[in-house]
Backbone as a chain_set.jsonl record, in Angstrom:
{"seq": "XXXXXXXXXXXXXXXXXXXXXXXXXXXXXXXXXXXXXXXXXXXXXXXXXXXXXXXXXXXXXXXXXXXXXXXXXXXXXXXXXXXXXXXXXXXXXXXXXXXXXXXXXXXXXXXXXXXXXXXXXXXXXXXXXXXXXXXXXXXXXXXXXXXXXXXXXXXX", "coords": {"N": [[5.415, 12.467, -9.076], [2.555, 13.352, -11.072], [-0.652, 12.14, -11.048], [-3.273, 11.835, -13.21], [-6.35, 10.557, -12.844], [-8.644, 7.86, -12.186], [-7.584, 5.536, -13.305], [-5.153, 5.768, -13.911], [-3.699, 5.774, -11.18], [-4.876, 3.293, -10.52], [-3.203, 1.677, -12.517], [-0.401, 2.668, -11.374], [-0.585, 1.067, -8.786], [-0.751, -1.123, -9.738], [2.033, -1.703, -11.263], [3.8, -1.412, -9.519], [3.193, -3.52, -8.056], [3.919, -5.797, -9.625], [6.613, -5.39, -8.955], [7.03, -6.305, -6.532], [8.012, -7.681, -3.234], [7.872, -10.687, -1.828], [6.969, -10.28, 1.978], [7.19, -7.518, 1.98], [6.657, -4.222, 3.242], [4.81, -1.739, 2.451], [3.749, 1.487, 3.213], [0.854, 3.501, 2.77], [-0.062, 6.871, 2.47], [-1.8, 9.934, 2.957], [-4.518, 12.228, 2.754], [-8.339, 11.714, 3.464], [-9.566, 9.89, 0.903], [-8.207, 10.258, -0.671], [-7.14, 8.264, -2.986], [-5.892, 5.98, -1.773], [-6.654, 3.444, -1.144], [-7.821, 2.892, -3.734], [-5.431, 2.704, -5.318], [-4.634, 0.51, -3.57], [-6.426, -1.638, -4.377], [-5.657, -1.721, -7.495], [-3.016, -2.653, -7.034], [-3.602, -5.755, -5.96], [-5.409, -6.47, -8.134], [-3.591, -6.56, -9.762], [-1.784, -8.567, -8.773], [-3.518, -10.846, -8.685], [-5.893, -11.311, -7.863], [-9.436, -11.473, -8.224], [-12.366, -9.617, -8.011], [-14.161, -7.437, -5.717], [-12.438, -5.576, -3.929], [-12.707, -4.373, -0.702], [-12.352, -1.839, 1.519], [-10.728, -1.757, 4.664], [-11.9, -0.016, 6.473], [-13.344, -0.432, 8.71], [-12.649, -2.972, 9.425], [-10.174, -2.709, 9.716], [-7.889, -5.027, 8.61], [-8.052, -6.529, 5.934], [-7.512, -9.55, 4.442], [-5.758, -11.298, 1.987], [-5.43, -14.15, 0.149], [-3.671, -15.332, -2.218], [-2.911, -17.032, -5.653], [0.09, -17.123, -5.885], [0.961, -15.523, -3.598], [0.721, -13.63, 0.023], [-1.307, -11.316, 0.863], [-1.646, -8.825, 3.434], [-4.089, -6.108, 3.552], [-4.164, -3.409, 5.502], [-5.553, -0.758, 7.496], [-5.816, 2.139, 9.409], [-6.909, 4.349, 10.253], [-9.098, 4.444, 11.823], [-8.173, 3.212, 14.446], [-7.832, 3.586, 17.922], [-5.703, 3.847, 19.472], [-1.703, 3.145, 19.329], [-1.372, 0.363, 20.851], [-3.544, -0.852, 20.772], [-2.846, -2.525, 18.394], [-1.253, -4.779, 19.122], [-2.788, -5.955, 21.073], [-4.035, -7.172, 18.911], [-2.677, -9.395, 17.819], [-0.343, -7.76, 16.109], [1.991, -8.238, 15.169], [2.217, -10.583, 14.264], [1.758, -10.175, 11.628], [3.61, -9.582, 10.42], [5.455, -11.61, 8.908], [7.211, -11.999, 6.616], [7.037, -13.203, 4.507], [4.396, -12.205, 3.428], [3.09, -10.112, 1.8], [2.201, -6.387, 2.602], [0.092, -4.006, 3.102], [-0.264, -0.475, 4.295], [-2.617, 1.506, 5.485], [-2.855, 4.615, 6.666], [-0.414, 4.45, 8.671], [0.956, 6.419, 10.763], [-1.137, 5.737, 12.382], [-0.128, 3.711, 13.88], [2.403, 3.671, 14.999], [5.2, 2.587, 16.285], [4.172, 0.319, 16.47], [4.981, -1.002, 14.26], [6.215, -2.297, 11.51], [9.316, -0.839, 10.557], [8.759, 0.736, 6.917], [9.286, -0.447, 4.01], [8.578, 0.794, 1.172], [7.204, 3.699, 1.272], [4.351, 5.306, 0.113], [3.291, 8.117, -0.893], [0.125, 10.097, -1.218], [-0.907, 13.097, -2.264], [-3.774, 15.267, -2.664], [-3.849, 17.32, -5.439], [-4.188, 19.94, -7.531], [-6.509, 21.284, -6.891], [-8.007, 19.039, -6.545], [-8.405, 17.604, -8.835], [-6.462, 16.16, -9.99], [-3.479, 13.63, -8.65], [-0.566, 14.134, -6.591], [1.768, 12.216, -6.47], [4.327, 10.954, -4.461], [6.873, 8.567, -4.054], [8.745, 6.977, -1.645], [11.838, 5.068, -0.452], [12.752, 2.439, 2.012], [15.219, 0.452, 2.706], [17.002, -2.035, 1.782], [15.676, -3.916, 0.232], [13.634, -2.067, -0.199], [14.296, -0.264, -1.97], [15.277, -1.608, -4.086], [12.847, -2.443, -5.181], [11.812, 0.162, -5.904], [13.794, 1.157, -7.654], [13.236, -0.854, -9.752], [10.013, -0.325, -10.078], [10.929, 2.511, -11.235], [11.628, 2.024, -13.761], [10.093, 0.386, -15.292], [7.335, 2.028, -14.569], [8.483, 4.126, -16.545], [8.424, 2.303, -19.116], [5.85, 2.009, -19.145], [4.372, 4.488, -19.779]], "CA": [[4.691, 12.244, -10.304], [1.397, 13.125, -11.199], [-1.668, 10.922, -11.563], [-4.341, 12.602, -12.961], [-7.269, 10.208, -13.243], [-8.613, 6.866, -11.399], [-7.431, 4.475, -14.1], [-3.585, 5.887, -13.701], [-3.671, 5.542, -9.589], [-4.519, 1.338, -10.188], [-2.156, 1.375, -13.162], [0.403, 2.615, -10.467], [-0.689, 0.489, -7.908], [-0.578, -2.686, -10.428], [3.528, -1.531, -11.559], [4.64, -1.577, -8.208], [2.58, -5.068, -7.583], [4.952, -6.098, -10.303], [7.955, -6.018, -8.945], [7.032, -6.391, -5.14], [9.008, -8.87, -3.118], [6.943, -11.635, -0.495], [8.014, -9.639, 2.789], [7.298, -6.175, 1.452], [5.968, -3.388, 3.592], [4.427, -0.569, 1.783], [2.725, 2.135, 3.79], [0.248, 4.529, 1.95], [-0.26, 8.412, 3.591], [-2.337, 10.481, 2.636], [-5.907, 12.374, 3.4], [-9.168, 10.568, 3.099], [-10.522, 9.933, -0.214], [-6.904, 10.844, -2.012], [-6.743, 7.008, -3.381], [-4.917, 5.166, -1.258], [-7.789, 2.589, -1.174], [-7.835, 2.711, -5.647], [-4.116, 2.383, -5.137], [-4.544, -0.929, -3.189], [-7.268, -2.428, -5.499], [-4.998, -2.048, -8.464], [-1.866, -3.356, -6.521], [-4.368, -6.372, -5.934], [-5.973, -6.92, -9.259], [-2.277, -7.329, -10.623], [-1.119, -10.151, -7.985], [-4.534, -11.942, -8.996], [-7.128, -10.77, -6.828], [-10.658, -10.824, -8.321], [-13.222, -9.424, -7.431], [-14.245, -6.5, -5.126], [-11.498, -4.813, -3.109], [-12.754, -3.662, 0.654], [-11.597, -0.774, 1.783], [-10.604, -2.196, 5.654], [-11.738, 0.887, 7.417], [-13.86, -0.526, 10.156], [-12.352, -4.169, 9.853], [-9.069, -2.571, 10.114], [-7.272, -5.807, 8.356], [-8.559, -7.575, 5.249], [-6.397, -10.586, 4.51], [-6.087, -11.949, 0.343], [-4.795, -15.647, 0.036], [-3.448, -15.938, -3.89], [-2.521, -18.457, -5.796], [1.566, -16.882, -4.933], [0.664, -14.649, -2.441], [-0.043, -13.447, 1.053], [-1.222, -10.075, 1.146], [-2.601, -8.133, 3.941], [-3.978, -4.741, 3.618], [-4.538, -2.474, 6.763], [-6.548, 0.403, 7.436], [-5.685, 2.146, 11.15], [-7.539, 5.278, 10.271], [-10.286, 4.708, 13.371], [-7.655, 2.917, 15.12], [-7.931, 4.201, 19.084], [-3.848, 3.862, 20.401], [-1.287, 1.952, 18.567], [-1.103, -0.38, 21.592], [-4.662, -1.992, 20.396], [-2.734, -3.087, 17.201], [-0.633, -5.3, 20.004], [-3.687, -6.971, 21.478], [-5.019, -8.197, 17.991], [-1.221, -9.663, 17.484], [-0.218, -7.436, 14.774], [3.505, -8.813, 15.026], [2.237, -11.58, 13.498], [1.305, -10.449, 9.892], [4.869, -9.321, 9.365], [6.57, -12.874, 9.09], [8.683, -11.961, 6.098], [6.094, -13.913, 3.633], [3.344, -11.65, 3.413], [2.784, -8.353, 1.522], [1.745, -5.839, 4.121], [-0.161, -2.591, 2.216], [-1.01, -0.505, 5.375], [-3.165, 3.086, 5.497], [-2.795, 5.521, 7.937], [0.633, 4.02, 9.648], [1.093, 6.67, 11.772], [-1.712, 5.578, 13.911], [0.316, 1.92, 14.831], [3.816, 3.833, 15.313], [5.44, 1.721, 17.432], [4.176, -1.336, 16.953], [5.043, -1.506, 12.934], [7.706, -2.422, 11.385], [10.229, 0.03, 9.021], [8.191, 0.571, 5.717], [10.26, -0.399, 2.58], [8.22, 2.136, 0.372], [6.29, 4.664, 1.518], [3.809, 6.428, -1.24], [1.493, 9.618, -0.416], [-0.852, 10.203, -2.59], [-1.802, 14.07, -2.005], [-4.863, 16.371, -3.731], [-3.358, 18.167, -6.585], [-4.489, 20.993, -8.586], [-8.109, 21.375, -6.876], [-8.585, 17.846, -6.041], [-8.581, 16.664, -10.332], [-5.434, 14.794, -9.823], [-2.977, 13.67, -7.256], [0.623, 14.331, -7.025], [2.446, 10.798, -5.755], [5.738, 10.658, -4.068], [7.27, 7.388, -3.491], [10.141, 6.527, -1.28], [12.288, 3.713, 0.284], [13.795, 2.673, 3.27], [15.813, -0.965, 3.06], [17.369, -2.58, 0.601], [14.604, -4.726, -0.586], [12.279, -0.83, -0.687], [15.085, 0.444, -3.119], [15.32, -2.336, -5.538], [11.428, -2.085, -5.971], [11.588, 1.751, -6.428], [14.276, 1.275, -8.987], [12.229, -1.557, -11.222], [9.108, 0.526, -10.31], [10.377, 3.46, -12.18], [12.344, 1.437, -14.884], [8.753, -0.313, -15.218], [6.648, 3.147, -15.029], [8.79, 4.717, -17.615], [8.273, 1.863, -19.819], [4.124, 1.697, -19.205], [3.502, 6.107, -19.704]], "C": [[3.259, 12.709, -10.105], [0.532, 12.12, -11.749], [-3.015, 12.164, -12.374], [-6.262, 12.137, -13.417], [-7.219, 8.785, -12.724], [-8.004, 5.479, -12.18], [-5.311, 4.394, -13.456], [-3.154, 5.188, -12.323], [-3.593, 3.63, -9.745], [-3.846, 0.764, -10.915], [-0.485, 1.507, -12.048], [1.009, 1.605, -9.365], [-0.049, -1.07, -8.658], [0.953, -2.811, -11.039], [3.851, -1.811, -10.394], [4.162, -3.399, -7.656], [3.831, -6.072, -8.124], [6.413, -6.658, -10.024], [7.963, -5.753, -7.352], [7.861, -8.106, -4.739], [8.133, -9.667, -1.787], [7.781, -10.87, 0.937], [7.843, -8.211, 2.981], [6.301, -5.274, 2.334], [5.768, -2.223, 3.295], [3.229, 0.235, 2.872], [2.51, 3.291, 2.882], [-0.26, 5.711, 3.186], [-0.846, 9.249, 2.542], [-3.786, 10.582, 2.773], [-6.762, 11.795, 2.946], [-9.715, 11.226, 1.838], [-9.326, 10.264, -1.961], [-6.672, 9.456, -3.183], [-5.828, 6.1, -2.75], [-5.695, 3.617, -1.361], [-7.472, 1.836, -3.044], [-6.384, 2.115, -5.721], [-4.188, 0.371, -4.489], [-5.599, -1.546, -4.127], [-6.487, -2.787, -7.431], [-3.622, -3.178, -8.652], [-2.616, -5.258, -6.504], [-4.542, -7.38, -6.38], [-4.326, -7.441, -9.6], [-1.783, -8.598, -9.962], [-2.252, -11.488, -8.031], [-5.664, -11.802, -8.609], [-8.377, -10.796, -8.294], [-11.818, -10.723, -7.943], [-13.332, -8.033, -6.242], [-13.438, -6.202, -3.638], [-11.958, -3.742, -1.999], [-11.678, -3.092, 1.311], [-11.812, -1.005, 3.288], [-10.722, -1.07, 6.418], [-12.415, 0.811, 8.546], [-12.941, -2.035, 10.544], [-10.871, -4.402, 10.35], [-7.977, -3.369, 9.213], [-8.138, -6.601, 7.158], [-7.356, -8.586, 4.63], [-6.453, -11.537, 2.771], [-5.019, -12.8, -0.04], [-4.765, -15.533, -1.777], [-3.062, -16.367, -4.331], [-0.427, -17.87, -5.6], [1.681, -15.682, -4.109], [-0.149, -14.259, -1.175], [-0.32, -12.145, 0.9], [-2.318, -9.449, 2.407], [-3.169, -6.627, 3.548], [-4.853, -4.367, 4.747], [-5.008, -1.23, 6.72], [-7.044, 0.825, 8.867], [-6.496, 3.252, 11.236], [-8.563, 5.646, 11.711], [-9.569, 3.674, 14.314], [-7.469, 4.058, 16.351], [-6.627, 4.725, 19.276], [-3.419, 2.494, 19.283], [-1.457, 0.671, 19.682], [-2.437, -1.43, 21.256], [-4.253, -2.754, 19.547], [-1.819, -4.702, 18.119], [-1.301, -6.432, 20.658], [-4.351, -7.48, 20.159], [-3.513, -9.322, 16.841], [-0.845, -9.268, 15.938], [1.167, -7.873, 13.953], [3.094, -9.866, 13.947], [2.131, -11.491, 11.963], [2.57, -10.018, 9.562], [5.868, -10.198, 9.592], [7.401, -12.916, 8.172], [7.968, -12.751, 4.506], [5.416, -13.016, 3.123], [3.553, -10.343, 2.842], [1.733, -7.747, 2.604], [1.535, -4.34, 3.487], [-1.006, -2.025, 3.662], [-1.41, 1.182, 5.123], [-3.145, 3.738, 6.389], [-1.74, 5.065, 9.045], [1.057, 5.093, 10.252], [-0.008, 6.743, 12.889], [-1.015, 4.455, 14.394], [2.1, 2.074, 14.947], [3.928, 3.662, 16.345], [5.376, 0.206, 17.385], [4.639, -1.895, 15.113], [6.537, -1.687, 12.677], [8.22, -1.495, 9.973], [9.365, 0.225, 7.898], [9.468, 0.34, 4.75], [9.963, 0.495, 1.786], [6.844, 2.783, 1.147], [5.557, 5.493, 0.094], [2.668, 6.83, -0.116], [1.391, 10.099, -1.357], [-1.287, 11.414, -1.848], [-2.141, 14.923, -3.245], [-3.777, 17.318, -4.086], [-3.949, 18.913, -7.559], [-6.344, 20.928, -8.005], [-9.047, 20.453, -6.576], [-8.768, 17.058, -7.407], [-7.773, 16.106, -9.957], [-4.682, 14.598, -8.586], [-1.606, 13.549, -8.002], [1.402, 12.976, -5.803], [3.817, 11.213, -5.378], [5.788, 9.378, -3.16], [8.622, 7.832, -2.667], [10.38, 5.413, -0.653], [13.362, 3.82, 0.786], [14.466, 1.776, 3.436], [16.319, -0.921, 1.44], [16.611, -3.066, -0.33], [13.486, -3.098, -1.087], [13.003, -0.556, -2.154], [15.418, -0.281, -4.044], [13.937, -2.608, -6.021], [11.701, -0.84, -6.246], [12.511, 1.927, -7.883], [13.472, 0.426, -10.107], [11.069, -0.395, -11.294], [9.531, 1.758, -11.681], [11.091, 3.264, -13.518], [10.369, 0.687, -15.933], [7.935, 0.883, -15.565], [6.921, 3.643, -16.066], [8.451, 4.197, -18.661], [6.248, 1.659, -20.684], [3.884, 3.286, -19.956], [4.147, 6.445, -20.565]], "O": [[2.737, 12.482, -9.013], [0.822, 11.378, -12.687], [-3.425, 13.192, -11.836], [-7.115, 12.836, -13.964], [-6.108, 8.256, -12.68], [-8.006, 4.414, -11.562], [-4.593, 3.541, -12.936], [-2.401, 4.214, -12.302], [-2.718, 2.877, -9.319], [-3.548, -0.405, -10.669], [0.355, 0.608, -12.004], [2.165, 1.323, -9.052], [0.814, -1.834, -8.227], [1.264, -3.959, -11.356], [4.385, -2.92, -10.382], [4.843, -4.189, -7.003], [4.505, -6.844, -7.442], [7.083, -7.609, -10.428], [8.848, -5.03, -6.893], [8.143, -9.102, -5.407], [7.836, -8.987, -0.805], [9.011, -10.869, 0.99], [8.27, -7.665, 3.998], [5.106, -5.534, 2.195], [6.526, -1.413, 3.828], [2.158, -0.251, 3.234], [3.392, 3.949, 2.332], [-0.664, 5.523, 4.334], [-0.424, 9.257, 1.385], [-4.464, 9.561, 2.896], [-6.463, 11.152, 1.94], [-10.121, 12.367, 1.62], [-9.413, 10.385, -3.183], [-6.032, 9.694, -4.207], [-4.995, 5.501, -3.43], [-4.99, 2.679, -1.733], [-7.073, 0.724, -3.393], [-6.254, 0.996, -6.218], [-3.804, -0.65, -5.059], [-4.906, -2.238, -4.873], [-6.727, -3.692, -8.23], [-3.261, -3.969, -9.523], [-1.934, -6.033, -7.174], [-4.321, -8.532, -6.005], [-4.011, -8.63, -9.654], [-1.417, -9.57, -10.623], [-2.072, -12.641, -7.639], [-6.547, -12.355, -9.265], [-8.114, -10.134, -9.298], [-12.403, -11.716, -7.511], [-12.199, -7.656, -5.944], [-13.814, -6.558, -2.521], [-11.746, -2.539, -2.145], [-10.561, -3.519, 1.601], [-12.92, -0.615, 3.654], [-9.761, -0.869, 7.161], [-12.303, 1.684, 9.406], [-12.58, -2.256, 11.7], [-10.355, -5.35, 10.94], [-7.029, -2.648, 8.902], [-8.988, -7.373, 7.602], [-6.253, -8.086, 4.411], [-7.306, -12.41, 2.612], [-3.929, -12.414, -0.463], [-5.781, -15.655, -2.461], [-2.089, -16.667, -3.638], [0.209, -18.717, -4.973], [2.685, -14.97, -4.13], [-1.367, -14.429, -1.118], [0.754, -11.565, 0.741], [-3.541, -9.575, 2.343], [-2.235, -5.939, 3.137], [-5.974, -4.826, 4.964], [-4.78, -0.602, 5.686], [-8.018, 0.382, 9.475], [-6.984, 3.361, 12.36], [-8.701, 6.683, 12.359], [-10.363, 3.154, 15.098], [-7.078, 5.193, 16.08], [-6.418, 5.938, 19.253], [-4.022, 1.563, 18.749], [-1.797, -0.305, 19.013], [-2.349, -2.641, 21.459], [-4.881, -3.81, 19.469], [-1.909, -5.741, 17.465], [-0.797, -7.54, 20.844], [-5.283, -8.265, 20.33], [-3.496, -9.726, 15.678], [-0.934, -9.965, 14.927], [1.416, -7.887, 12.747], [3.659, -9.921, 12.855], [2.34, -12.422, 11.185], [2.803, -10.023, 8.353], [6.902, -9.948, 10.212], [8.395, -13.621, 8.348], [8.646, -12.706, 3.479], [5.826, -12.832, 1.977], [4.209, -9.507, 3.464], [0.824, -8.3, 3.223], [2.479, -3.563, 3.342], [-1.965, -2.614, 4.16], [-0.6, 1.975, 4.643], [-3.671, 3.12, 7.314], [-2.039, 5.231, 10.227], [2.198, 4.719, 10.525], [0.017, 7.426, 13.912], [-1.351, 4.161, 15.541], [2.908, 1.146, 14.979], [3.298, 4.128, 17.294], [6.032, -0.708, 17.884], [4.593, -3.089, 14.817], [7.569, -1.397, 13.281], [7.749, -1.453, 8.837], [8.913, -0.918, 7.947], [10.511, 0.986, 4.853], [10.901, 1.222, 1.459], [5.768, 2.264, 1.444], [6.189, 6.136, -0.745], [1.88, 6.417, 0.735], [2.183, 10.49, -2.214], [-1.979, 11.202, -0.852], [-1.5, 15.233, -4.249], [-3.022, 17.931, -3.331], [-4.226, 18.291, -8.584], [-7.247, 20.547, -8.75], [-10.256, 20.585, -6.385], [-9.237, 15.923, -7.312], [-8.201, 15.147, -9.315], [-5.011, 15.186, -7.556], [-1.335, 13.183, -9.146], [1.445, 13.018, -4.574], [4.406, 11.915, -6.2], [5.191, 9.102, -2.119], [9.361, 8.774, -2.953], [9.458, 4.7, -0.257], [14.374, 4.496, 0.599], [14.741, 1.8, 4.636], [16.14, -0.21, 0.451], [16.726, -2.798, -1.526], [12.765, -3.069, -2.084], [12.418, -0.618, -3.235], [15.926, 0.288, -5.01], [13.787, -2.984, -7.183], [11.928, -0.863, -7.455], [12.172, 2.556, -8.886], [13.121, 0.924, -11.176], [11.03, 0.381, -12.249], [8.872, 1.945, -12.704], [11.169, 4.192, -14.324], [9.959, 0.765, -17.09], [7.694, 0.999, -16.766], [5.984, 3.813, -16.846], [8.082, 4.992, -19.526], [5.719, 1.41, -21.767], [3.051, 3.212, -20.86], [4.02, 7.581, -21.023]]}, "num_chains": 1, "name": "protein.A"}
């Protein structure tokens, strides 16, 4: 799909919030500055979140308690070796509870677990819009990807 404007990207983000399941590991790919960040602030805003959405690129991990949700979102980008993700016990944020929105997962291959949906968000047409491709890898990825685009079709 194309996006072609910052409103669409947290409309995206906030459909898929929608019909996410407690448990859910979504990893976002794609180069810096494509929205993966806008993408998580929309995802966010829809599960309740307000207020200003840090983009975890030095803290690595910002952590958002809501009134029915755990969500982490990750950000490995200046991550050294996955093996550091090991010493800050990363096992632990995927207890099966917790939404788990992580950026740059192939720096912590190895220590992560399966993604259910994968979206990359890459520069399209010159850098005006971006061209999204979702996919999913479990059972639980592929019954979000189907509401998702039962859900998208219904929003555009």
């Amino acid at each position: 799909m194309i996006l072609f404007d910052e409103s669409e990207t947290l409309l995206l983000g906030a459909t898929l919030a929608t019909v996410c399941a407690p448990g859910c590991v979504i990893y976002l790919n794609g180069y810096v500055g494509s929205g993966k960040s806008v993408f998580c602030k929309g995802f966010l805003n829809e599960l309740g979140h307000i207020g200003h959405v840090n983009s975890p690129t030095y803290t690595l991990i910002e952590s958002y308690t809501l009134a029915r949700w755990y969500v982490f979102h990750c950000d490995f980008y200046r991550l050294n070796s996955s093996e550091d993700l090991e010493c800050m016990g990363i096992r632990d944020y995927f207890d099966g509870r917790a939404i788990c929105l992580i950026e740059w997962p192939k720096k912590g291959m190895g220590m992560l677990p399966t993604e259910d949906i994968s979206v990359t968000i890459n520069y399209h047409e010159h850098k005006e819009s971006r061209q999204v491709i979702i996919e999913s890898f479990s059972n639980l990825g592929h019954s979000m990807l189907d509401a998702l685009l039962v859900y998208w079709k219904l929003d555009t």
